[in-house]
C-alpha positions as CSV (number, residue, x, y, z in Angstrom):
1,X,-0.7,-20.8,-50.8
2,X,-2.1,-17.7,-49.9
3,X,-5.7,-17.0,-52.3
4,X,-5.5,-14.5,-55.5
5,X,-6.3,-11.3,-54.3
6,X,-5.1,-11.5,-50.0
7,X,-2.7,-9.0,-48.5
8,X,-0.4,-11.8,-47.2
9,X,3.3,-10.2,-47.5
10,X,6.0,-12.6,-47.8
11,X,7.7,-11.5,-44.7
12,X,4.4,-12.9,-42.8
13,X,4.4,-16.7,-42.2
14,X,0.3,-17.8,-42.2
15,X,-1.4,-18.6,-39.7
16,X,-3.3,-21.4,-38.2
17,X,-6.1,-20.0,-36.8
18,X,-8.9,-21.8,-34.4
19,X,-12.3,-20.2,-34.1
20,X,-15.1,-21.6,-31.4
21,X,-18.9,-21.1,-32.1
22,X,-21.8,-23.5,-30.8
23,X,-23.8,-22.4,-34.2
24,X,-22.6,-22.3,-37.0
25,X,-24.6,-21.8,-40.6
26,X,-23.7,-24.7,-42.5
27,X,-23.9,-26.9,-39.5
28,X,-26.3,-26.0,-36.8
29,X,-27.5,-22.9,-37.9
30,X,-28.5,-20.0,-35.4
31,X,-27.8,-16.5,-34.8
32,X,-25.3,-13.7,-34.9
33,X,-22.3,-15.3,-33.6
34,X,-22.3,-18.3,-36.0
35,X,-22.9,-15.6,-39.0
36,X,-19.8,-13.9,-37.5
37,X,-18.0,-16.8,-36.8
38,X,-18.7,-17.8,-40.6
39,X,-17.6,-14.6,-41.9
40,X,-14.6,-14.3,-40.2
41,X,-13.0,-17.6,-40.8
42,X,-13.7,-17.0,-44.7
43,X,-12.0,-13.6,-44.3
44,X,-9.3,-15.0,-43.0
45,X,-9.0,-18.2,-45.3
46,X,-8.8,-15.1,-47.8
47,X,-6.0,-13.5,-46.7
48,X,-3.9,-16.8,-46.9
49,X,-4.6,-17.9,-43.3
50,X,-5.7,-21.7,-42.4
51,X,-8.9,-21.7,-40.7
52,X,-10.1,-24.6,-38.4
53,X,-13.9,-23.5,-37.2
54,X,-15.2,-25.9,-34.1
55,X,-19.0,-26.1,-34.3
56,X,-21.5,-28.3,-33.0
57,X,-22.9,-30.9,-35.8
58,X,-21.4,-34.0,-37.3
59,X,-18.6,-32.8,-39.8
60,X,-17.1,-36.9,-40.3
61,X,-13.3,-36.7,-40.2
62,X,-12.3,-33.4,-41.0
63,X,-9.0,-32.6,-43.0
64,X,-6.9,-30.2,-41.5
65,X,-6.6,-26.8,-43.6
66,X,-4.1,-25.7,-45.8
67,X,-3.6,-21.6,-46.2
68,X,-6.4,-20.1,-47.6
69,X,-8.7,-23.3,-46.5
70,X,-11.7,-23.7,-44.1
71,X,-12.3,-26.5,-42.3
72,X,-15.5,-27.6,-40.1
73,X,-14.3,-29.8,-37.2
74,X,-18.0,-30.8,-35.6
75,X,-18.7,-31.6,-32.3
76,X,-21.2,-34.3,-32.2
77,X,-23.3,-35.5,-29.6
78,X,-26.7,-34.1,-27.7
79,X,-27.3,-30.5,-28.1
80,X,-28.6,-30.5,-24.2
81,X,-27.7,-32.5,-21.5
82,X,-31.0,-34.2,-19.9
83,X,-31.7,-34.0,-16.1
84,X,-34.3,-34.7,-13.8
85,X,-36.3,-31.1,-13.5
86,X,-33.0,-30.1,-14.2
87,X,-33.9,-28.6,-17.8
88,X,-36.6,-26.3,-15.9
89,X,-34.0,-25.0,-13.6
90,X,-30.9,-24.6,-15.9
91,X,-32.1,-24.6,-19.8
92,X,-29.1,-22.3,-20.9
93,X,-26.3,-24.4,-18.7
94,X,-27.6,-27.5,-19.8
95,X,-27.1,-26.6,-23.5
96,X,-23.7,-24.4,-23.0
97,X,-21.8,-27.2,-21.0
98,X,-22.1,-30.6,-23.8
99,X,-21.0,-28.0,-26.2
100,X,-18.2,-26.5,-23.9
101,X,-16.7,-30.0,-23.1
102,X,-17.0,-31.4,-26.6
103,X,-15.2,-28.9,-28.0
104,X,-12.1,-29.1,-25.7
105,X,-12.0,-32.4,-26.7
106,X,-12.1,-31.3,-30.5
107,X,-9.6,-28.6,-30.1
108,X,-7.0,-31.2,-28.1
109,X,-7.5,-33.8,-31.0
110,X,-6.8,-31.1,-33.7
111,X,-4.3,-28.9,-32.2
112,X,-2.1,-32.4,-31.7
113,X,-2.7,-33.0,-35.5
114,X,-1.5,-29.5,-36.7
115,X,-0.7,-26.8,-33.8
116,X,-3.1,-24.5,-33.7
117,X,-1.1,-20.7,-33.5
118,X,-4.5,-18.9,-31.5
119,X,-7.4,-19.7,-30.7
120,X,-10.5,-17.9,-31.2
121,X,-13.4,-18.3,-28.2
122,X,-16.9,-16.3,-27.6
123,X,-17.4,-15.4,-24.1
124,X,-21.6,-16.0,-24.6
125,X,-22.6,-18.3,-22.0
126,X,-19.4,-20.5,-21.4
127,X,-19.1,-21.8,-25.0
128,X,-15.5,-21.2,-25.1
129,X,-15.0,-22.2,-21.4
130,X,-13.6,-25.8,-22.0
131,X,-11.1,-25.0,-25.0
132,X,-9.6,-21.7,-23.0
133,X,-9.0,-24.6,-20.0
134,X,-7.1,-26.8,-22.0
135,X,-5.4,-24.4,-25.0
136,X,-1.9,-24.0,-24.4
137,X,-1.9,-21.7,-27.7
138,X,-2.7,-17.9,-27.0
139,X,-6.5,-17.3,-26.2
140,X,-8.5,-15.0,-27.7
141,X,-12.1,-14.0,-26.5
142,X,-14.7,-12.1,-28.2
143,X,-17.0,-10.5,-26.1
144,X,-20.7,-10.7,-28.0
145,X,-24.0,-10.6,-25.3
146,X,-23.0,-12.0,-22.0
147,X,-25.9,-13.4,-19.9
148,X,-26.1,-10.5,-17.4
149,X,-26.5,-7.6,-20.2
150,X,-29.1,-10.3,-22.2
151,X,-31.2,-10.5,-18.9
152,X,-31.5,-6.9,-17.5
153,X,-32.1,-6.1,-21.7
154,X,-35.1,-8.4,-21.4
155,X,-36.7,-7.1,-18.1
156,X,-35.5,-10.2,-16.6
157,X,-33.8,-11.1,-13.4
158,X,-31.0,-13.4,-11.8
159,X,-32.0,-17.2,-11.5
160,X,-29.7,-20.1,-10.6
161,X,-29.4,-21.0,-14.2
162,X,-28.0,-17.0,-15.3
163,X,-25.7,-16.9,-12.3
164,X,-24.1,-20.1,-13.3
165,X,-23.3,-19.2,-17.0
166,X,-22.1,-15.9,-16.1
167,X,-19.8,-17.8,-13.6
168,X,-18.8,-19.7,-16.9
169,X,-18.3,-16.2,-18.9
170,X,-16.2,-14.9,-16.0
171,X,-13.5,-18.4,-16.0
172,X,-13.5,-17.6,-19.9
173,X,-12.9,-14.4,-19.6
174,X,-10.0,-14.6,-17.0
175,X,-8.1,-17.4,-18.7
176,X,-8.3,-15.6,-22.3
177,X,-5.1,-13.8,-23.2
178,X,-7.0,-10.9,-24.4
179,X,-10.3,-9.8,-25.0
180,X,-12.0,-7.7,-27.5
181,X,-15.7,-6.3,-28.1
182,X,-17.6,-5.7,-31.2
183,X,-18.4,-1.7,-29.7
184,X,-17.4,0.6,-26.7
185,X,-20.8,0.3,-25.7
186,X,-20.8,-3.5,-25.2
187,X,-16.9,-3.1,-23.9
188,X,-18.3,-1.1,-20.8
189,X,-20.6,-3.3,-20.0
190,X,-18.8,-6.3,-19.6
191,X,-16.2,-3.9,-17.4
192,X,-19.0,-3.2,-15.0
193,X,-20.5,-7.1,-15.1
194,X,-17.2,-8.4,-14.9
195,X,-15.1,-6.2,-13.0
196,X,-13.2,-9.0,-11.2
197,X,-11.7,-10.5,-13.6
198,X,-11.5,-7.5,-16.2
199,X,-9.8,-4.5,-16.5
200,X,-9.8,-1.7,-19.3
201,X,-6.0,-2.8,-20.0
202,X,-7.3,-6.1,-21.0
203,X,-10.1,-5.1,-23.6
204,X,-10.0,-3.9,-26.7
205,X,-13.0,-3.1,-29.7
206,X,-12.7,-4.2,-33.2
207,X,-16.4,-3.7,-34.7
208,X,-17.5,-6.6,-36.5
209,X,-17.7,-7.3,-40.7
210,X,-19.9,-8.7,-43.7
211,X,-19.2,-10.1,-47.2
212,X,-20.7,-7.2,-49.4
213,X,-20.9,-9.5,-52.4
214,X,-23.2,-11.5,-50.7
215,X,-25.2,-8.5,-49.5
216,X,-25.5,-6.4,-52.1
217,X,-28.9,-4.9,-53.7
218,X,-31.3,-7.4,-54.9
219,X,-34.9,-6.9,-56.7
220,X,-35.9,-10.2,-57.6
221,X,-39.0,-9.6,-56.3
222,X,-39.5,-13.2,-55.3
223,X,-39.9,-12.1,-51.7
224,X,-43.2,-10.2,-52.5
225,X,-44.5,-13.1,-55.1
226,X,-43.8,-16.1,-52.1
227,X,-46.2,-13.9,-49.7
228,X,-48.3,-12.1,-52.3
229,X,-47.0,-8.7,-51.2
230,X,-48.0,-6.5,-54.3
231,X,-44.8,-4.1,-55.9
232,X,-46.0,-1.3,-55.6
233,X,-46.9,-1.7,-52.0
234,X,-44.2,-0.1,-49.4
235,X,-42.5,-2.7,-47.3
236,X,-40.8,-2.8,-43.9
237,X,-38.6,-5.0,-42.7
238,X,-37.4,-6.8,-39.4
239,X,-35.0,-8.9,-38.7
240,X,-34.0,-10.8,-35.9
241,X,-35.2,-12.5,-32.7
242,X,-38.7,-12.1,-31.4
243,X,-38.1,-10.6,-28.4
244,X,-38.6,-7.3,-26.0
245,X,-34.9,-6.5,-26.2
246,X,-35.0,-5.9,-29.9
247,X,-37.4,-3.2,-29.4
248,X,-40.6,-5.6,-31.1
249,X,-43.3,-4.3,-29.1
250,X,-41.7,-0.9,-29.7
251,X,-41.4,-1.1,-33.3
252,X,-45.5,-2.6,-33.7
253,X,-47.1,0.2,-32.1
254,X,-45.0,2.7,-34.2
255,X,-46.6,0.3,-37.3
256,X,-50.3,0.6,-36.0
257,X,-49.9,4.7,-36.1
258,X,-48.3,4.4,-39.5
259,X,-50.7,1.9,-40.5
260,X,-53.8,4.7,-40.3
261,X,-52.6,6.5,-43.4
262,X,-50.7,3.8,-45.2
263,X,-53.3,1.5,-45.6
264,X,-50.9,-0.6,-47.9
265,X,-47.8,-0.5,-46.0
266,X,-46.6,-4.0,-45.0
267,X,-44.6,-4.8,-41.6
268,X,-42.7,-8.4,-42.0
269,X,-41.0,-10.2,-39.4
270,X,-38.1,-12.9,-40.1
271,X,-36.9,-14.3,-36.9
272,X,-37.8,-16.7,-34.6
273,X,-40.0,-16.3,-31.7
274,X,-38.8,-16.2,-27.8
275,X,-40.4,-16.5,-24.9
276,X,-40.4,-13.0,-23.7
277,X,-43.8,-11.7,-24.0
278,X,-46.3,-10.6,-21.1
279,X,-45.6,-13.3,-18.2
280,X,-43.4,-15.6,-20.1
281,X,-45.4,-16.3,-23.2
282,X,-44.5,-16.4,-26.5
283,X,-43.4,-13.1,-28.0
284,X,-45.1,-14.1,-31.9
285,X,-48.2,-14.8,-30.2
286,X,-48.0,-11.1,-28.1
287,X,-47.8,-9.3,-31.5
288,X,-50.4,-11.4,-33.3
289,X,-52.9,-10.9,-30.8
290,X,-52.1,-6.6,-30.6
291,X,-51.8,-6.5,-34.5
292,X,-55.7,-8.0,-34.5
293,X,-56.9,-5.8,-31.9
294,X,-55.6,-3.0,-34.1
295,X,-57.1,-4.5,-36.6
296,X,-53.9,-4.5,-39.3
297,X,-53.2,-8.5,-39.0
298,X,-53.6,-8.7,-43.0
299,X,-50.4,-6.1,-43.1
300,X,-48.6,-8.3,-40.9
301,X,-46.4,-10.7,-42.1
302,X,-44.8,-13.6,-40.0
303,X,-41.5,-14.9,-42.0
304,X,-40.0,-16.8,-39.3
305,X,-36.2,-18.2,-39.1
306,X,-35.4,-18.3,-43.0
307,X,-32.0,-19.6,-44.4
308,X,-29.4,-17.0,-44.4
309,X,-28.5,-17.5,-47.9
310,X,-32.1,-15.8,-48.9
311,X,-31.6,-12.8,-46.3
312,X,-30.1,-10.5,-49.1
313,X,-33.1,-11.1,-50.8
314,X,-35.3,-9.9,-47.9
315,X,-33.5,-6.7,-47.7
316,X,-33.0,-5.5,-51.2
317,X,-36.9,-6.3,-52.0
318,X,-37.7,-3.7,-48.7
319,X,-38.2,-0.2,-48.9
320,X,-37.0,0.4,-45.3
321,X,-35.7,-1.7,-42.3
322,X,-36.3,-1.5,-38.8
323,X,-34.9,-2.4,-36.1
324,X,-35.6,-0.7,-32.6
325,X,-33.6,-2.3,-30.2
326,X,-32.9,-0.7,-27.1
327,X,-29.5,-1.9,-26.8
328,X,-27.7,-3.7,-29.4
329,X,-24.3,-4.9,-28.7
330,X,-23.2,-4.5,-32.3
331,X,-25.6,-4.8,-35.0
332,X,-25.2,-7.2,-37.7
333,X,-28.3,-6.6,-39.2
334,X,-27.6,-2.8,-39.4
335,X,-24.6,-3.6,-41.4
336,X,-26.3,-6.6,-43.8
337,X,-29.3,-4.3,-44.8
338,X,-27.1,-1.2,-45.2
339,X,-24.9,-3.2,-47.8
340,X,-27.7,-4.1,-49.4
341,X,-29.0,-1.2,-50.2
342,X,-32.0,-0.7,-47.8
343,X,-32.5,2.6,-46.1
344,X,-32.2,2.2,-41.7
345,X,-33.7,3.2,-38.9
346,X,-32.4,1.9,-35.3
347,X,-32.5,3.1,-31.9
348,X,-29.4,5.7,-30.7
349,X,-28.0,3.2,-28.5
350,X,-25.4,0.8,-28.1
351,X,-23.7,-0.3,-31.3
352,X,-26.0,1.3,-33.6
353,X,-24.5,4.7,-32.8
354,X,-21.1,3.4,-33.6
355,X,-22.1,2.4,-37.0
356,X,-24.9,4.4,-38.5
357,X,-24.4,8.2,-38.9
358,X,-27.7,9.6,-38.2
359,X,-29.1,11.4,-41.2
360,X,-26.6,10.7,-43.2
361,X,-26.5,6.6,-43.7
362,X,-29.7,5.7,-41.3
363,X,-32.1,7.5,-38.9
364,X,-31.7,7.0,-35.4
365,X,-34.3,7.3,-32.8
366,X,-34.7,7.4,-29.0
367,X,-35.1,3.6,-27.4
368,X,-39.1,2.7,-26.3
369,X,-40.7,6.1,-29.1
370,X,-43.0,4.6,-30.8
371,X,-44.1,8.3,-32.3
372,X,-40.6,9.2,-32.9
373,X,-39.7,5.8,-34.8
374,X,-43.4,6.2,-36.9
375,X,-42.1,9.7,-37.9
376,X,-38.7,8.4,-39.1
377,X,-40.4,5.6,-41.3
378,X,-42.9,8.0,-42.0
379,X,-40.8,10.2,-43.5
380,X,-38.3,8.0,-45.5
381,X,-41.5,6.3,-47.2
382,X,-42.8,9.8,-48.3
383,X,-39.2,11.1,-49.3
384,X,-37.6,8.2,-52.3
385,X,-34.9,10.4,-53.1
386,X,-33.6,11.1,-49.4
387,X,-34.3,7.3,-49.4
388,X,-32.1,6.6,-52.1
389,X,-29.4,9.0,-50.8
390,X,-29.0,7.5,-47.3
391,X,-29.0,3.7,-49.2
392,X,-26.2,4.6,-51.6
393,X,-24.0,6.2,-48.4
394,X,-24.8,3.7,-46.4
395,X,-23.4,1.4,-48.5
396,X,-20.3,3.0,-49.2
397,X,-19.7,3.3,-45.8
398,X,-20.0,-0.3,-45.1
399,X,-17.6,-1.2,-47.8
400,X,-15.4,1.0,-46.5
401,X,-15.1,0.0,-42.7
402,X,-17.1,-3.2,-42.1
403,X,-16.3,-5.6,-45.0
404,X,-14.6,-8.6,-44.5
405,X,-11.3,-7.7,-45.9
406,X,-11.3,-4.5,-43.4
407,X,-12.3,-7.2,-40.4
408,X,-9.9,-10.2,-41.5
409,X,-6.6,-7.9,-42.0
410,X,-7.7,-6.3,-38.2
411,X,-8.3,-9.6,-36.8
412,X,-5.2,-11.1,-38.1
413,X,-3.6,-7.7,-36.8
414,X,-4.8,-8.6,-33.2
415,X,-3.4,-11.9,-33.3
416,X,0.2,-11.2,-34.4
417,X,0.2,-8.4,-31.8
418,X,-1.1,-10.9,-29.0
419,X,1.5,-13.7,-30.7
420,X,4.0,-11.0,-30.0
421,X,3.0,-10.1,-26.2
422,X,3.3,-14.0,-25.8
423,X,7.0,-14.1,-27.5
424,X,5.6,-16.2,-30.2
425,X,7.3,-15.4,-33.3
């Protein structure tokens, strides 16, 4: 039966409802699209739907899902198929493809137990590509951060191994039944990258969602005691991969000019590292080396990957999060720290401008200023009350338009109207 609480009508039957992610949290961890993946099949299971989530990670025999349920149906086996100086050549393809096959096999085994009535698949490297080829249910794909947009974001260019999971992407693409985006600005992107297999008939944009009990505003203050970061001293906050995309190098110089006159100020990192620093290296050792040069290494902090259970407690124990990216698809982390009551400052580009209002629930900055971001940090330090102000908006307007109830009942919205293009009743 549907939970206490959904907006399940009677006249609407429930739904059985696949969704397709290669990470997931309570299985293989990772980024933004198992969080999103996560989130939306609890939102779902909420509103009285039944929720089968295919992840990669051993699961044992799962039961299949009543309304309101959740189930994790793994996908076991080798994260990364191993070839001959194969791995060098085609790192991404090699992990993509076990997980794309495995979970067409999943999906088959499941959808013959109980039918699924859509399927759920990201377009991000080919994940989805096996369960689109065999689904005879309506598809759904959810464009995230193809491969193409990922590489030029990074300064990087084609290779053998990029070419063949955007060829992967495209066959997802073209066999899904629709397509949506998380913003306009990632929507356009994929119209240009993918133009043979797109068209702006076939995509749609439904922004993405966050439980805002979860992220809500915390002070425990066992953030600062685990890394000896005093109270009183005024802490910023990133979070996300270590990479040039995500405006890093960006967001460290602006921290060295800040640095000068708030000797006390402390930068901390949580994400993991990439190799996308100067000639390949590692980005964490890029930034280590420039903070010492600067000489502010002891107002550095280097978190790493934590679990995202503790997240809200990173953001409610920081005075302002950063985030610099010079193109962000969406922009999870703008929505988690919003909720929980941190004050924002992003980059006016991509997603972020389709989900912070600048001056009134974040400050946004032009992509690659380092003096420009600086003064926005700068001034929300020096100014608690405007602080304050743009927290308690943000917040509201978070709970308002990106929660999980608003994503689920849109989502499930999508689905019936796809169901209905298909003459499925």
């Amino acid at each position: 039966m549907p939970r206490e609480g959904s907006s399940l009508s009677s006249a609407q039957r429930p739904l059985h409802i696949c969704l397709v992610s290669r990470e997931h949290p309570e299985m293989s961890g990772g980024g933004g699209i198992g969080t999103y993946t996560d989130n939306l099949a609890q939102g779902l299971a909420h509103l009285g739907h039944a929720v089968t989530v295919i992840a990669h990670g051993e699961t044992g025999v799962p039961d299949t899902p009543k309304p309101g349920e959740v189930c994790l149906a793994g996908v076991s086996g080798p994260e990364v198929w191993k070839l001959p100086f194969g791995n060098r050549l085609f790192g991404r393809l090699l992990r993509a493809a076990p997980f794309s096959v495995g979970a067409a096999r999943v999906f088959r085994w499941r959808h013959a137990l109980k039918p699924f009535d859509v399927v759920e698949v990201p377009e991000y490297q080919g994940w989805g590509a096996g369960v689109v080829a065999v689904a005879p249910c309506p598809k759904l794909v959810r464009l995230h951060t193809h491969t193409a947009l990922l590489q030029r974001l990074n300064g990087h260019g084609e290779t053998p191994d990029t070419r063949a999971c955007h060829a992967l992407e495209a066959l997802t693409l073209a066999r899904g039944d629709r397509v949506l985006a998380n913003s306009n600005a990632l929507a356009q992107s994929a119209l240009s990258d993918f133009s043979t297999v797109l068209s702006p008939q076939r995509v749609g944009v439904l922004p993405l969602g966050i439980d805002t009990h979860r992220f809500s505003k915390r002070v425990s203050r066992r953030i600062r005691k685990r890394y000896g970061i005093p109270s009183s001293a005024p802490l910023l906050l990133f979070v996300g991969r270590l990479e040039r995309r995500k405006g890093v190098e960006t967001l460290l110089e602006a921290f060295i000019s800040l640095a000068r006159d708030e000797p006390e100020a402390v930068l901390m990192w949580v994400g993991f590292s990439t190799e996308t620093g100067h000639e390949g290296s590692p980005m964490l050792t890029q930034l280590r080396e420039r903070a010492r040069q600067a000489g502010i290494a002891s107002q550095m902090v280097f978190a790493g990957s934590v679990p995202y259970s503790e997240l809200p407690d990173y953001y409610g124990e920081s005075d302002v999060f950063v985030a610099p990216s010079s193109f962000e698809p969406f922009g999870m982390v703008y929505l988690e720290a919003m909720a929980s009551g941190c004050a924002v400052v992003a980059c006016a580009a991509g997603g972020a401008l389709e989900i912070i209002r600048d001056g009134s629930t974040g400050h946004l900055v032009p992509p690659h200023s380092p003096e420009s971001l600086a003064l926005a940090i700068r001034r929300l330090l020096n100014c608690p009350f405007h602080r304050q102000q743009l927290a308690t908006q943000a917040r509201k307007e978070v709970q308002a338009r990106f929660s999980l109830s608003v994503l689920g009942e849109k989502t499930v919205q999508s689905y019936r109207d796809l169901l209905a293009r298909k003459g499925v009743a």
